[in-house]
Structure formats: C-alpha cells, structure tokens
N, C-alpha and C positions, 0 to 999 in steps of 0.2 A: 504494500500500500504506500501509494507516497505521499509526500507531504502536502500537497494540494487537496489530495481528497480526504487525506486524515482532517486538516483544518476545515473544509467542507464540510464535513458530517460532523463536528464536533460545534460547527458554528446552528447547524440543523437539532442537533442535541438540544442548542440552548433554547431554540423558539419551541421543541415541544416543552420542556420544562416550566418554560415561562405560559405559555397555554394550561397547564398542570394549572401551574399555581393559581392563574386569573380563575378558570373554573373553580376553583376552589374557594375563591372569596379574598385571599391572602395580596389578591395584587392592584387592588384600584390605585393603588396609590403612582400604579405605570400604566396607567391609562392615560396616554395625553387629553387634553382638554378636560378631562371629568375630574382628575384630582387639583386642577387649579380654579375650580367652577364655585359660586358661591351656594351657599345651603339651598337659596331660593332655585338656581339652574340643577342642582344635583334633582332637584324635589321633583322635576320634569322629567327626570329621564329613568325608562324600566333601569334598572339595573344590571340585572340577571340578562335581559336581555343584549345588555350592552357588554357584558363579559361574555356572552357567546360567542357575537361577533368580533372578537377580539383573539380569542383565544380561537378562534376560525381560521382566521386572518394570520395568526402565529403557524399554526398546523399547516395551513398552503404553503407559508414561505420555508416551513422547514422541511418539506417534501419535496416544495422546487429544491431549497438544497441538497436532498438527496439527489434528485434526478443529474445536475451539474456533470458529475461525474461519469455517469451512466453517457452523457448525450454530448462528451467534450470535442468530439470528433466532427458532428455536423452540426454547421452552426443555423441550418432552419429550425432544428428542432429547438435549440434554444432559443432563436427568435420566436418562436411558436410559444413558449414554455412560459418564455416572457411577456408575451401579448395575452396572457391565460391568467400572469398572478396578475398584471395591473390592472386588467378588465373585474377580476375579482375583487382586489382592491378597494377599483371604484364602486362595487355593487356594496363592498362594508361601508364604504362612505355614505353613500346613498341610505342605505337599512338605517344606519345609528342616525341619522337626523330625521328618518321615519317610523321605521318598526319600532327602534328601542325609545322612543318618545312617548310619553305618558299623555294621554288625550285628555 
C-alpha cells in the first residue's frame, strides 16, 4: 500500500468517525453555521434532522475517498465521482435550509 492511498483512506477514516459522532449527538458543536447560531435560529431548525444531513454528507465524502484510489488511473471517473459528491453537496444545502427547518 503506498502512501497516497494509506493517507487517503485514513483521511476517509476521519469523515466516517466524524458522521459516528454527529449521529450520535456529540458533534453540533462542528456543524458550521448551527453552533455559531443564536438560541432564537437554533429554535428553527429540526435538529436531528440536520445531523443527518450532515453526517450524510461526511459518509459520501468518505466513500469518495475510498473510491480515489480505486479510480486513480482514469481521470473520467473521477470527474464523474466528483460531479456526484458536489451535486450531492448541493442537495444537503438545499435539504438543511428546507427539510431540516422547523415550520
């Protein structure tokens, strides 16, 4: 294994970990925008919901970094791989300022 893919997968390591923890409740505090939010914005938004999408969002980028190595050779696929996480991305964007909002 060389060092490119060893730091790759250990960099993939950290976004499932960090997915762990948000599902778990332990990580709002690395949720941008929600932990520098005043009580009255926090009081708006599902929660639960918004550590889904979060730790969603961690789990895609830590599978794209699985995939890096697998696909280092043809660089469509990584164009492809890469049109796949920002498109999803944008669909967390999109959810947390709809789904995860409190009516």
């Amino acid at each position: 294994m060389t060092l490119k893919v060893f730091i790759t997968l250990m960099i993939a390591v950290a976004f499932f970990i960090f997915a762990y923890i948000v599902v778990k409740g332990k990580g709002d505090k690395f949720i941008a925008g929600y932990n520098t939010a005043s009580e009255e914005e926090k009081a708006q938004v599902n929660v639960q919901r918004l550590r889904i999408l979060v730790a969603l969002t961690s789990v895609l980028a830590g599978a794209f970094c699985c995939m890096i190595p697998l696909l280092a050779n043809n660089n469509g696929a990584i164009v492809g791989a890469t049109v796949v996480l920002l498109c999803s991305g944008l669909a967390v964007v999109v959810l947390a300022n709809t789904w995860a909002r409190k009516k």
